[in-house]
C-alpha atoms as one frame of an Amber mdcrd trajectory, in Angstrom:
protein
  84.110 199.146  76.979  86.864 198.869  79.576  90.060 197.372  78.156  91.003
 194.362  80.363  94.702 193.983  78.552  97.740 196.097  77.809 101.281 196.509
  78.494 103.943 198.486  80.138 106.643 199.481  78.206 109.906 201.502  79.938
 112.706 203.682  78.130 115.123 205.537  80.647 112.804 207.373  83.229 109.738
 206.837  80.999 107.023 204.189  81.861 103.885 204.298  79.532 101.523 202.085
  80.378  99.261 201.251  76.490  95.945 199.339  76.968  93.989 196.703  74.383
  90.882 195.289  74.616  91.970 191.837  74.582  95.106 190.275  75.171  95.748
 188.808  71.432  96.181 192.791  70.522  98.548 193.143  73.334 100.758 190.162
  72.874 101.442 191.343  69.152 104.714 192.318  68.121 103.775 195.173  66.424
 101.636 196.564  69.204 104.748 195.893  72.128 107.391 197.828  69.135 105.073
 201.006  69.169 104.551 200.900  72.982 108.629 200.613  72.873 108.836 203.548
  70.445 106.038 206.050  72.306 107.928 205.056  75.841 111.515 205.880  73.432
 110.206 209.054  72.573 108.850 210.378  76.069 112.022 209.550  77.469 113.817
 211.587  74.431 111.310 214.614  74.951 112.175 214.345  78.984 108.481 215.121
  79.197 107.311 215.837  82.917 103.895 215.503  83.080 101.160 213.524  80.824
 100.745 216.677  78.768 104.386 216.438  77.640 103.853 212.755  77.196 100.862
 212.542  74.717 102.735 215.379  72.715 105.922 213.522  72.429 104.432 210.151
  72.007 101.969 211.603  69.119 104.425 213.329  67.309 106.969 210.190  66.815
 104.765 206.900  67.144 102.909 206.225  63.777 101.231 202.756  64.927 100.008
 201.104  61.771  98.258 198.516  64.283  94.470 198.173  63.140  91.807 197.915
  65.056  89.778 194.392  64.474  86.863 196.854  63.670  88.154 197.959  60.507
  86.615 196.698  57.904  87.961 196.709  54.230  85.317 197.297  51.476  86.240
 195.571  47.727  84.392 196.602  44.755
């Protein structure tokens, strides 16, 4: 599936662009404060090239965002 919503967040000389499959997931506050914190962290690392990116951004940003597919099981 091809996500058709998303945002761009900017920190210094980082822009990171982070995509949703709808636009409710994208207008959420907690989705737009990790895009802030992965574009915080890329700018922090100075990272030059994607590569540098995903490793900065996956080392700080925890996103407790859940995807509408989880499903919680009660017993």
């Amino acid at each position: 599936m091809e996500t058709a919503a998303g945002l761009v967040a900017t920190a210094g000389g980082a822009l990171v662009e982070l995509k949703s499959e709808t636009d409710f997931v994208a207008k959420n506050e907690e989705f737009i404060n990790v895009a802030q914190k992965i574009a915080d962290a890329v700018d922090a690392a100075k990272a030059g090239d994607t590569e540098a990116a995903t490793g900065a951004a996956c080392s700080t940003a925890r996103p407790s965002v859940r995807s509408s597919r989880t499903r919680h099981h009660h017993r």
